[in-house]
Backbone bond lengths (Angstrom), bond angles and torsions (degrees), N, CA, C in turn:
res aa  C-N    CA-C-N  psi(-1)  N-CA   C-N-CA  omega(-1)  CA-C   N-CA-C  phi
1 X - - - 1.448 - - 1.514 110.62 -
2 X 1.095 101.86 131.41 1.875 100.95 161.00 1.299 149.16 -51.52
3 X 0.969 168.19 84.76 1.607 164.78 -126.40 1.470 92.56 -34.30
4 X 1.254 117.61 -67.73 1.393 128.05 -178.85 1.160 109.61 -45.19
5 X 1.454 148.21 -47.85 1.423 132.83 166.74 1.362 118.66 -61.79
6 X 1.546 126.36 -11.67 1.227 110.91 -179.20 1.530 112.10 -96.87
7 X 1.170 108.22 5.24 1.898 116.64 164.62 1.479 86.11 -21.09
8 X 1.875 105.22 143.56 1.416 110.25 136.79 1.419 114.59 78.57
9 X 1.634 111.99 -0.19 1.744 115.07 -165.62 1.561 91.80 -114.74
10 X 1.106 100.35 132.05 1.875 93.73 157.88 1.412 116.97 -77.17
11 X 1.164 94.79 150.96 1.508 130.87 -176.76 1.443 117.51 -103.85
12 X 1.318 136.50 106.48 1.361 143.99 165.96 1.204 138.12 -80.12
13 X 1.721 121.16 69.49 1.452 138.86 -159.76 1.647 101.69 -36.07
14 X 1.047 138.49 154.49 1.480 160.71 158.12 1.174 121.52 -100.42
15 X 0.837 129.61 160.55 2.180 125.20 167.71 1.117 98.62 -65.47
16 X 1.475 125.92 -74.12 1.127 130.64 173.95 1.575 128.17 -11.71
17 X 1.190 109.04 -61.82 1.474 131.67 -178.11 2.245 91.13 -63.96
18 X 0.977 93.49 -57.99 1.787 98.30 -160.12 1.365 82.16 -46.45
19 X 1.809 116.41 -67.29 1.682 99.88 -157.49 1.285 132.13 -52.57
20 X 1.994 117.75 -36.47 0.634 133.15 175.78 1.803 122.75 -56.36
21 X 1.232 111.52 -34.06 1.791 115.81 170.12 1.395 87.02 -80.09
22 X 1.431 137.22 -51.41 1.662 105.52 -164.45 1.544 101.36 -70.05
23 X 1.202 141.19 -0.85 1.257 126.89 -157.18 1.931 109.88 -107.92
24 X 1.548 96.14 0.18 1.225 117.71 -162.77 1.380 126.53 77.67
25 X 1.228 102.49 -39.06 2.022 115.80 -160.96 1.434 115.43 -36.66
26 X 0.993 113.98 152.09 1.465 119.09 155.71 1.300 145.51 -1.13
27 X 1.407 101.34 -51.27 1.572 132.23 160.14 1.198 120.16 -69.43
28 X 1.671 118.34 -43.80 1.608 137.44 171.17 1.655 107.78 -50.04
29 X 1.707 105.28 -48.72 1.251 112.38 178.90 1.463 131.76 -64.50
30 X 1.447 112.03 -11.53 1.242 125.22 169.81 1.637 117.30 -97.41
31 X 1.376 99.85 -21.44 1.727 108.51 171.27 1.405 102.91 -70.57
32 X 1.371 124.81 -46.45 1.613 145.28 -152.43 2.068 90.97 -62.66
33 X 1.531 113.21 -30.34 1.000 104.18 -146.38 1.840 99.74 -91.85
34 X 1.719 111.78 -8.86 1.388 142.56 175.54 1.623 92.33 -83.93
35 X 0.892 107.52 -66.36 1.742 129.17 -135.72 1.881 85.99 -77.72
36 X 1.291 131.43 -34.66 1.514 114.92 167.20 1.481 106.95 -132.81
37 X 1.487 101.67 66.09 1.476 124.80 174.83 1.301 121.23 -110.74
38 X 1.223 137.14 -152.66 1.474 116.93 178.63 1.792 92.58 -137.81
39 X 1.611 96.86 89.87 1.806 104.87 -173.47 1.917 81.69 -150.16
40 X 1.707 88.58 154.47 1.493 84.03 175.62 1.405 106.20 -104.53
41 X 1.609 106.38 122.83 1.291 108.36 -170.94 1.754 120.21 -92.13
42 X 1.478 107.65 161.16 1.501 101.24 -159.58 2.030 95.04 -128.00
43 X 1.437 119.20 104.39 1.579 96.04 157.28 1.497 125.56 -79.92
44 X 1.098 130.03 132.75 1.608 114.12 157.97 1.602 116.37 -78.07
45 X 1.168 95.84 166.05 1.824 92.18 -146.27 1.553 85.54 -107.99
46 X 1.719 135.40 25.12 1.092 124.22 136.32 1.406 118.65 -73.27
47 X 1.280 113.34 -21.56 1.809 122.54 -172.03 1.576 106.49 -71.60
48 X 1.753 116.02 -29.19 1.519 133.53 172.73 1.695 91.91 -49.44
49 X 1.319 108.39 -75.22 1.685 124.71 -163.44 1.453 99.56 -48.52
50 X 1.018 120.28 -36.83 1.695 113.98 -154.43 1.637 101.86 -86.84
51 X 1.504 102.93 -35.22 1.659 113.23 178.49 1.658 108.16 -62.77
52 X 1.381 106.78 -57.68 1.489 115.15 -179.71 1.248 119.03 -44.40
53 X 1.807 104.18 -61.92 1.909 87.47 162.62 1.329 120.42 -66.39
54 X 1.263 140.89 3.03 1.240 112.71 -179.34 1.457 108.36 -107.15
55 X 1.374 116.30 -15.03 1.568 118.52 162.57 1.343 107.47 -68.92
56 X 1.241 121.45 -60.40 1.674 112.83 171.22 1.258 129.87 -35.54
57 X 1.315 123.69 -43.73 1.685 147.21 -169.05 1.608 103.50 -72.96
58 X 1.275 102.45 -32.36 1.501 102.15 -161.51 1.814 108.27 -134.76
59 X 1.752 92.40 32.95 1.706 119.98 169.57 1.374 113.12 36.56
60 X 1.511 124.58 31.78 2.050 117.20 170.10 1.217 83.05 -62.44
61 X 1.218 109.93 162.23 1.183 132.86 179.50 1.876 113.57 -130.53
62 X 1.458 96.58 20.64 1.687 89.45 157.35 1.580 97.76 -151.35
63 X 1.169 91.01 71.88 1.515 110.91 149.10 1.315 130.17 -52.31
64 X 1.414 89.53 -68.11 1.552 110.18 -177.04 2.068 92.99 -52.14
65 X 1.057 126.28 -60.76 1.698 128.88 -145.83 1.899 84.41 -65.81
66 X 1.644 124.50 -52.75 0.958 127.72 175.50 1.635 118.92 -29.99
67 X 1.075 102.17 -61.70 1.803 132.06 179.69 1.865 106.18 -43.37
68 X 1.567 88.39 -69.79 1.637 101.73 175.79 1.949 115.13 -44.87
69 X 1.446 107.37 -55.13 1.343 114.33 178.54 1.885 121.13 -48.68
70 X 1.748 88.99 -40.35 1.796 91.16 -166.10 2.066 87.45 -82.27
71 X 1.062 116.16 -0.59 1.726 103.99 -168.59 1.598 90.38 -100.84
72 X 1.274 138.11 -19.12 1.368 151.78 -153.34 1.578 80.44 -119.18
73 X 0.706 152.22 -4.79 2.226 122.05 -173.87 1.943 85.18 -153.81
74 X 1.560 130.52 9.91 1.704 109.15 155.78 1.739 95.44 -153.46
75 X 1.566 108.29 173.34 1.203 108.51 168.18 1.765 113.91 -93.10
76 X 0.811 98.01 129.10 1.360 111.96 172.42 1.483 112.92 -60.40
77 X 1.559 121.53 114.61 1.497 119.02 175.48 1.584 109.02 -108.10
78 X 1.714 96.55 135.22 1.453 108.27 179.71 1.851 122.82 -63.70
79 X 0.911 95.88 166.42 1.888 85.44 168.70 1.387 98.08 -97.23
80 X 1.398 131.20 125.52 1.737 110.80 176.72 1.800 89.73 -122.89
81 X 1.179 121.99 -168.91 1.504 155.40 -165.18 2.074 95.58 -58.53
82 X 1.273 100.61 -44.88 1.219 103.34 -156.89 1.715 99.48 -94.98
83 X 1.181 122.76 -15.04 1.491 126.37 179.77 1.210 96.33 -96.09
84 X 1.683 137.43 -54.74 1.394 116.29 179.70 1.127 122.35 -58.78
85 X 1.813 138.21 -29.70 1.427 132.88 155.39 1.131 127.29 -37.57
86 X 1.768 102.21 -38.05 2.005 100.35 -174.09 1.806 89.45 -88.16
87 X 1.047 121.95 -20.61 1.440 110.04 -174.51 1.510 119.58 -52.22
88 X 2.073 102.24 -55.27 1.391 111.97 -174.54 1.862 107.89 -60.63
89 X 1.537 98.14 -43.35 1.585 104.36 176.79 1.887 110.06 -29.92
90 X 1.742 83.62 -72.46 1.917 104.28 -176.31 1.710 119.23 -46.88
91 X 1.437 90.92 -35.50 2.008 98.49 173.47 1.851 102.97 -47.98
92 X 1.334 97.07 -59.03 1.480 98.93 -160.53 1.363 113.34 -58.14
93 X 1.115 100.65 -34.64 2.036 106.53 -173.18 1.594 90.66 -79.49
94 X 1.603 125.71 -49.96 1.625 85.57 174.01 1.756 142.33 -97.31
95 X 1.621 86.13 36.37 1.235 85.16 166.24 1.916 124.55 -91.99
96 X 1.342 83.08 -40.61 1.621 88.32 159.66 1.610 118.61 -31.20
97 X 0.770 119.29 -45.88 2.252 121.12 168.09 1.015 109.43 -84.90
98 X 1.756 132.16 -48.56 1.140 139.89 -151.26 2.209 103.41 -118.75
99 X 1.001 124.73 100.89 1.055 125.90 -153.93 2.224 98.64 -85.88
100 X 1.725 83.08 -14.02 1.754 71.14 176.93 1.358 109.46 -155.74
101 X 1.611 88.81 51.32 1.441 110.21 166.57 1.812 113.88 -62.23
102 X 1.453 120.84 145.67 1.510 114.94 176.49 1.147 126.37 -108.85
103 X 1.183 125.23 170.00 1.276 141.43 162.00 1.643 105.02 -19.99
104 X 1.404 117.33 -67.14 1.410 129.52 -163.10 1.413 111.09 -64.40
105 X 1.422 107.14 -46.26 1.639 122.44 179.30 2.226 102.50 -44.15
106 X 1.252 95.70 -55.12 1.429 96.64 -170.37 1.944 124.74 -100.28
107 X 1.589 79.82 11.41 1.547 100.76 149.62 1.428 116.82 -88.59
108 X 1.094 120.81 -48.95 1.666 137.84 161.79 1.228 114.44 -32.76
109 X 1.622 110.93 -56.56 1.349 115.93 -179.70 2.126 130.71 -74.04
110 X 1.816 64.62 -20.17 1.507 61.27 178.37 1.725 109.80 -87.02
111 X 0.982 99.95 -37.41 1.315 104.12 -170.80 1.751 112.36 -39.16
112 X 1.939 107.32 -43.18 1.128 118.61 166.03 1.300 132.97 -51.06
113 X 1.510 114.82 -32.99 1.355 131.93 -177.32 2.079 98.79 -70.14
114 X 1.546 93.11 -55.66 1.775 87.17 169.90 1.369 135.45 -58.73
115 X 0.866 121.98 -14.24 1.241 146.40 177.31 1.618 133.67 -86.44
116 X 1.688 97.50 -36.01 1.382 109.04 -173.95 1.529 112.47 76.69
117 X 1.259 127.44 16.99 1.211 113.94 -168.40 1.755 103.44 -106.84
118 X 1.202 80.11 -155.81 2.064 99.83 -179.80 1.443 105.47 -129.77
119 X 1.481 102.29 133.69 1.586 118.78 179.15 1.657 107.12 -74.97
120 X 1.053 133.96 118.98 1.343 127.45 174.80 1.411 99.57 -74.68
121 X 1.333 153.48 167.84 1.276 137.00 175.19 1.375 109.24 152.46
122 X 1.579 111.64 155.46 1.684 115.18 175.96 1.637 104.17 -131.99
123 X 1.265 105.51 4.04 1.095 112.75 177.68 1.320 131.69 -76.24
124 X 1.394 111.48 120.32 1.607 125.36 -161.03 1.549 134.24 -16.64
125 X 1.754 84.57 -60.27 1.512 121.49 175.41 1.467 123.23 -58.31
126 X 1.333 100.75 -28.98 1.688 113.21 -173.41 1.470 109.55 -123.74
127 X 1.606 139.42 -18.07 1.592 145.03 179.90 1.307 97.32 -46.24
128 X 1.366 141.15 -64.94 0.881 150.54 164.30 1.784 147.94 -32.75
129 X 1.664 92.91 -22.09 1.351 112.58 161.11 1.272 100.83 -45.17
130 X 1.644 106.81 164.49 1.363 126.35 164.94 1.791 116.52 -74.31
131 X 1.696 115.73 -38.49 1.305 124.19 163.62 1.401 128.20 -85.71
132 X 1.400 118.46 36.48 1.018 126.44 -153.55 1.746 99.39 -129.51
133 X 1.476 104.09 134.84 1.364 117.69 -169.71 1.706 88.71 -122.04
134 X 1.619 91.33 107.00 1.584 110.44 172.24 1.631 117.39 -50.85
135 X 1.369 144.15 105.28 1.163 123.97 141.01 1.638 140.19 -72.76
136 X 1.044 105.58 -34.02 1.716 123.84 166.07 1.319 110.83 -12.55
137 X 1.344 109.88 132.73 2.005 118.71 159.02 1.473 117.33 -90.35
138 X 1.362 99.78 92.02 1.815 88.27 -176.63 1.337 122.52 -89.32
């Protein structure tokens, strides 16, 4: 689809996608073009957890300013009762392709499936979805 057809669709941030625009790269630059576009964007607030340890783990030190920006420019989606059911469901079906697909991957996905939206993402497990807006350099 074209930028222009995705007017008006939500968008379902990834880790992947977040690090990659904070990281500048290549990939970032194609998120950058979603990520301060005019789409209403959605984090799931497993993508919060997964960022936090990995900014912590690997000592950036503007976490916190990072954190503030993605809670200020998407809505943050909860995990509730009905997303962790489709989650464990979604694990299993992608493990069958993906042998070490996670927890988070098919929290992500589901969340997208509720939503109706598109995963922005370069991430392995999920590029491949049907709602899934490839970032990856192949």
């Amino acid at each position: 689809m074209q930028n222009s057809d995705r007017q008006g669709r939500i968008i379902i941030i990834d880790t992947y996608a977040w690090i990659e625009y904070f990281k500048g790269s290549e990939e970032g630059e194609k998120a950058k073009r979603f990520i301060e576009g005019q789409f209403e964007l959605c984090t799931p607030s497993i993508v919060i957890a997964e960022l936090s340890d990995k900014y912590r783990r690997e000592r950036i030190m503007d976490w916190d300013a990072r954190n503030r920006f993605i809670k200020l420019k998407t809505k943050i989606l909860s995990l509730d009762e009905n997303i962790a059911d489709k989650a464990g469901a979604l694990k299993q079906n992608l493990r069958k392709t993906y042998k070490d697909t996670g927890l988070a991957d098919a929290i992500i996905l589901a969340h997208s499936i509720d939503k109706n939206g598109s995963i922005l993402t370069g991430d392995k497990h999920l590029r491949n979805s049907n709602n899934a807006i490839d970032l990856s350099i192949r």
